[in-house]
C-alpha positions in Angstrom: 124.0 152.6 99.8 127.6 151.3 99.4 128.5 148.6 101.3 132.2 150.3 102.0 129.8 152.8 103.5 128.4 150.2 106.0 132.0 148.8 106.8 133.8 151.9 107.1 131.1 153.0 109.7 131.8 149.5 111.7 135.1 149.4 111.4 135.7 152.1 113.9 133.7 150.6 116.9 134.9 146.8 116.9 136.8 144.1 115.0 134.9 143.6 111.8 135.6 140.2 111.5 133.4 139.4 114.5 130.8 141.7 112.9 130.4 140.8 109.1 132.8 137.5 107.9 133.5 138.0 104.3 130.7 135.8 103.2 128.3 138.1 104.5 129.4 141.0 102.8 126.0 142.0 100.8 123.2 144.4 101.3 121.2 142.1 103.4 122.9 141.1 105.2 124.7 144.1 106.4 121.4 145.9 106.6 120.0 142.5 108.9 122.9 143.2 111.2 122.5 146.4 112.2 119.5 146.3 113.6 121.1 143.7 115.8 124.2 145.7 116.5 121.8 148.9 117.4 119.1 149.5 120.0 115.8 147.8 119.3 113.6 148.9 122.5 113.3 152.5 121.7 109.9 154.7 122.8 110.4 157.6 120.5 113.3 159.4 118.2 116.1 160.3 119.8 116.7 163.2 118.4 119.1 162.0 115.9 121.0 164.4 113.2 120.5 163.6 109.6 117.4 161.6 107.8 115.3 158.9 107.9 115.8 155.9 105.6 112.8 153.7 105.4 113.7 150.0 105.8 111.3 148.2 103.3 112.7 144.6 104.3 111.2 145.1 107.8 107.8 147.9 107.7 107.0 146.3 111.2 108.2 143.8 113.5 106.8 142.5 116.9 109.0 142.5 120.1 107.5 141.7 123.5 103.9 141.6 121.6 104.2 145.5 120.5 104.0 146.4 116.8 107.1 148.5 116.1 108.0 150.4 112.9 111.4 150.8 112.0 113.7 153.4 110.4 117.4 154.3 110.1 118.9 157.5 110.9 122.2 158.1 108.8 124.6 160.6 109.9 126.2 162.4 106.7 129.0 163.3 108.2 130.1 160.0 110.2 128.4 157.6 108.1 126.7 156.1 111.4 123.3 154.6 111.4 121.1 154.0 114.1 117.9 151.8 114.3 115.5 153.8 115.8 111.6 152.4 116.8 109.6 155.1 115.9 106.9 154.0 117.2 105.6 151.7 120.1 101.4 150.8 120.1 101.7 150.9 123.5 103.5 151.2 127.3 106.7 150.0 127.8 107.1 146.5 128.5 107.7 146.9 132.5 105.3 150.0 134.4 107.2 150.4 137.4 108.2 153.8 136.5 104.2 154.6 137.6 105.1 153.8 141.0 108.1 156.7 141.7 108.6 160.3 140.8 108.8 160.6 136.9 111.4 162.8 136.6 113.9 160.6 139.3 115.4 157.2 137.5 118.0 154.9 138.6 121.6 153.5 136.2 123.3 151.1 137.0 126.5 150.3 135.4 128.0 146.9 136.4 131.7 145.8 134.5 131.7 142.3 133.7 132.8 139.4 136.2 136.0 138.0 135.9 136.3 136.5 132.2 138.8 133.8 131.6 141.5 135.8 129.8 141.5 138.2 133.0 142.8 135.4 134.8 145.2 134.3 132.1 146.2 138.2 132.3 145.3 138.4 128.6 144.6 140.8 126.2 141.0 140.2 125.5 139.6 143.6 123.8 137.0 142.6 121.5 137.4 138.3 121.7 134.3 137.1 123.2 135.4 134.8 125.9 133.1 133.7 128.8 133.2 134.5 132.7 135.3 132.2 134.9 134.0 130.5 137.8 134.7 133.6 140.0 133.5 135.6 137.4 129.9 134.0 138.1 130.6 134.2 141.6 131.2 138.1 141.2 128.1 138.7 139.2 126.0 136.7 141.4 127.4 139.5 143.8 126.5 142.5 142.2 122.7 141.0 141.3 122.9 141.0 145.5 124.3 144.6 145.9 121.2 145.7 143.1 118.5 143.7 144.1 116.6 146.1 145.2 116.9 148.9 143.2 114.4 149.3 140.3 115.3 147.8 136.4 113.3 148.4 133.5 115.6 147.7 130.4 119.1 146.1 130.0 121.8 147.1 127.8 124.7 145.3 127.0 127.9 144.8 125.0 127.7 141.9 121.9 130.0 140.3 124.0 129.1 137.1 125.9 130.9 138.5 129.5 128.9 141.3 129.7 125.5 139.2 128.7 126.5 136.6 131.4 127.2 139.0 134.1 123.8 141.1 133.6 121.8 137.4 133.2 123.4 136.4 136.5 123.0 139.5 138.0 119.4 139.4 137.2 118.6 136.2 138.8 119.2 137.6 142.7 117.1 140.8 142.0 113.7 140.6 144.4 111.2 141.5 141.7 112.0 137.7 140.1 111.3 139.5 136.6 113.7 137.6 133.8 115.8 139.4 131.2 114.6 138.4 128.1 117.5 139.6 124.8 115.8 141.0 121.9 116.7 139.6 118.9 116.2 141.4 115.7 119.2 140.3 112.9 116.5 138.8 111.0 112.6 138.9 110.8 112.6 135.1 111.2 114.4 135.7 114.0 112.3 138.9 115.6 109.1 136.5 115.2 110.2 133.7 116.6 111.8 135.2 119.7 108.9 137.5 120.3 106.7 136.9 123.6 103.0 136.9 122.9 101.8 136.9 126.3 100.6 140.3 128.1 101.6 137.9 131.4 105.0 137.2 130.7 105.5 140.7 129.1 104.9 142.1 132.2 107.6 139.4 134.0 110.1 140.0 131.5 112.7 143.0 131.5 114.1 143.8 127.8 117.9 143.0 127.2 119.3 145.0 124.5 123.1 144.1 122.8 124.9 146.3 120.9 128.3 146.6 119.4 128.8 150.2 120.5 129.3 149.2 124.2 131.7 146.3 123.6 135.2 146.6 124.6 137.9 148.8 123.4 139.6 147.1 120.4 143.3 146.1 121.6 144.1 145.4 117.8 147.6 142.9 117.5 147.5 143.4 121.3 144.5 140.5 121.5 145.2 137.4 122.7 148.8 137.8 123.7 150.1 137.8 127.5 150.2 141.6 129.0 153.6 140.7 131.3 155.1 138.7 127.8 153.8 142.2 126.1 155.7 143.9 128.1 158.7 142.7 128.1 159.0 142.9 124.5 157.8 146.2 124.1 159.1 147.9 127.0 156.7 148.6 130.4 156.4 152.3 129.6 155.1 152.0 125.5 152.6 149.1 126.7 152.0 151.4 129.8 150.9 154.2 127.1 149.0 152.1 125.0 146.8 150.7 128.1 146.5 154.0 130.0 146.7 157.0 127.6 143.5 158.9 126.0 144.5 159.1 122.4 147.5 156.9 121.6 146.0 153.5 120.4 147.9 150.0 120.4 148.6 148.7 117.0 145.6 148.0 114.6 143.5 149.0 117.8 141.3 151.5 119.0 142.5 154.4 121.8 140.1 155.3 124.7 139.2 158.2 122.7 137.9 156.2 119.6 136.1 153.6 122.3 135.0 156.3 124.0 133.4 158.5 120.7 131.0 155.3 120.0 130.1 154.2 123.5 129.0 157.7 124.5 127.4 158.4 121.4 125.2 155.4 121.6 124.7 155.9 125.3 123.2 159.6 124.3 121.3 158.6 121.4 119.5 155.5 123.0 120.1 155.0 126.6 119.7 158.8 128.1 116.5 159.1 126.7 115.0 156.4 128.7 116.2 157.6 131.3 114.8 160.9 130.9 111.5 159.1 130.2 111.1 157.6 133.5 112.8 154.0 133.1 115.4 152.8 135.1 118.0 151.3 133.3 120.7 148.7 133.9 124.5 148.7 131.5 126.5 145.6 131.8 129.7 146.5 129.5 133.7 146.8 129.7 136.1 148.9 131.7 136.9 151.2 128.6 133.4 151.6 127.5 132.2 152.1 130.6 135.1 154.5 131.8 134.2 156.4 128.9 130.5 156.8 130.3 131.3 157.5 133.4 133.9 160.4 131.9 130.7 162.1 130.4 128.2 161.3 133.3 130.8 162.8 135.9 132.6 165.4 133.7 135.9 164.0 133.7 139.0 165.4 131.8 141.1 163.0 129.3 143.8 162.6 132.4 141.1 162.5 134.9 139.9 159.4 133.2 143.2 157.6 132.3 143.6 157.2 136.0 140.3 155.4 136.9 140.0 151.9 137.5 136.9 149.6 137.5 136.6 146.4 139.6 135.1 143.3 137.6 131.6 142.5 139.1 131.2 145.8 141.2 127.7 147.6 140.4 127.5 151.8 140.2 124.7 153.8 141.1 124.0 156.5 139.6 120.7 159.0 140.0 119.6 160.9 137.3 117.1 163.9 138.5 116.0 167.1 136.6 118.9 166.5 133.6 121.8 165.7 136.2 123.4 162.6 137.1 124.5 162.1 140.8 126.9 159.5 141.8 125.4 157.4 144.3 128.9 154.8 144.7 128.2 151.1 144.7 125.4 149.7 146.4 126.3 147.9 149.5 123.1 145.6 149.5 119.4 144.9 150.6 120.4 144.3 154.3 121.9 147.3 154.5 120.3 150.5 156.1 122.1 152.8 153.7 119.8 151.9 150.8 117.3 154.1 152.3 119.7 156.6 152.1 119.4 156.8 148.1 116.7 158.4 147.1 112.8 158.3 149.1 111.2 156.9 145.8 114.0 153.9 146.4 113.3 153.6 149.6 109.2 153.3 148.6 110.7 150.8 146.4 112.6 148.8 148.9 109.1 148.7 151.0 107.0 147.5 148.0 109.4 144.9 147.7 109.5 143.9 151.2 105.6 143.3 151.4 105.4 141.6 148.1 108.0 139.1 150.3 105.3 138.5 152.3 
């Protein structure tokens, strides 16, 4: 396959120099990093469109002590791939899912904390920068407000903010499992990061990254001062760029391009674990996330413009019989309104209260 095929297909989702740097512009390479940009804890298809190209680099790999076989799917119209794992030898890497209604799982969508261009008032888009020190302080937070509500599987942005927040997060929930991120840009890499015990598989909650969820690209917007931007520009074009659903900044992306690859991938690998049973956790961006949120609540382009997202404030939502109900943000384990939730949260909650003892 071309490689302009594999560029063009990035070039739409996130800045291509974080991606693939020039030197790395081969086969392998390009090949290798897709199966890190795309979701590598899958149970069955998806359901893609298109065909399967076999992946003779990889036949196999082990993740979390499971045999897994890969594929691609390629999409001939969009030129997208996806890295599928058609199969899995056996369950899931956490069972809690046995202990609630099977057809009742929880999301969770968290925006990062605080990163340290937010409180320069930055531009940051697709720059990976890390969390400030109120940025832990507000992902520390949220991992108190979700403590007690149920996580199988982790996805996150590439982006080091959103894989703080969710490790953070992760350390004040009251099952004490630890998010482990699955590497796979190499098979080096895929074997020396796999876990070999059935113990520690069963402590361990899979992290996935992908490039799909990452922020929306601000283009020459990144990196420069939103006041300064301003100013030069005028408050009402940088107003537009910021806020509109299909007028992009320069050399950027608009919500509607962010929003066409976050829920895409969202549809193609995180919906159908939810519709399987597992409860799932998604650490990612205010545009990305907006952009799910639009889909799971059915918003309109000018609904969505409108909605803000706090840094380091969790969202529940419910997903029962093919709907998803908007539960709010959790307002944490001492409260009595998380047996309000659901009952199988509330037989949750209990479980976790006598394992506490």
């Amino acid at each position: 396959m071309p490689v302009a095929l594999f560029t063009r297909s990035l070039v739409v989702g996130t800045t291509i120099c974080c991606l693939l740097p020039p030197s790395k512009l081969c086969l392998t390479p390009i090949r290798t990093h897709f199966q890190t940009m795309a979701a590598t804890f899958f149970q069955q298809t998806a359901g893609l469109h298109g065909w399967a190209i076999d992946v003779p680099t990889f036949g196999s790999c082990r993740i979390f002590g499971k045999s897994i076989s890969t594929r691609f799917i390629s999409n001939a119209s969009n030129h997208k791939l996806y890295h599928v794992l058609a199969s899995v030898s056996r369950a899931s890497v956490v069972d809690s899912t046995s202990r609630y209604s099977s057809t009742e799982s929880t999301l969770i969508l968290i925006r990062h904390g605080e990163s340290m261009w937010n409180e320069k008032n930055l531009f940051t888009g697709c720059c990976d920068v890390p969390l400030t020190r109120r940025g832990v302080e507000e992902a520390i937070e949220a991992g108190k407000r979700i403590s007690y509500i149920p996580i199988d599987l982790i996805f996150t942005s590439g982006l080091i903010r959103a894989q703080m927040t969710a490790m953070l997060a992760m350390t004040q929930h009251l099952e004490k499992k630890v998010p482990v991120i699955i590497h796979s840009e190499s098979e080096q890499a895929t074997t020396w990061s796999g876990v070999y015990s059935e113990k520690t598989t069963k402590e361990s909650i899979p992290v996935i990254t992908t490039w799909q969820l990452n922020e929306r690209m601000y283009g020459d917007l990144q990196g420069h001062n939103k006041k300064e931007t301003a100013e030069k520009y005028g408050k009402d074009r940088v107003h537009e760029w910021r806020r509109s659903y299909d007028i992009s900044p320069p050399n950027g992306e608009s919500l509607e391009m962010c929003s066409r690859r976050a829920v895409a991938y969202f549809k193609d690998f995180i919906e159908p674990q939810l519709k399987s049973g597992k409860h799932v956790m998604v650490a990612a961006h205010a545009n990305s996330l907006r952009s799910i949120i639009m889909y799971l609540d059915g918003l309109t382009s000018q609904e969505i413009t409108s909605l803000e997202l706090s840094t380091g404030i969790p969202l529940l939502y419910i997903y029962k019989e093919g709907k998803f109900n908007s539960r709010g943000s959790p307002v944490g384990p001492t409260e009595a309104g998380v047996y309000a939730y659901t009952q199988s949260l509330a037989v949750y909650r209990k479980q976790l209260d006598d394992m506490s003892h």
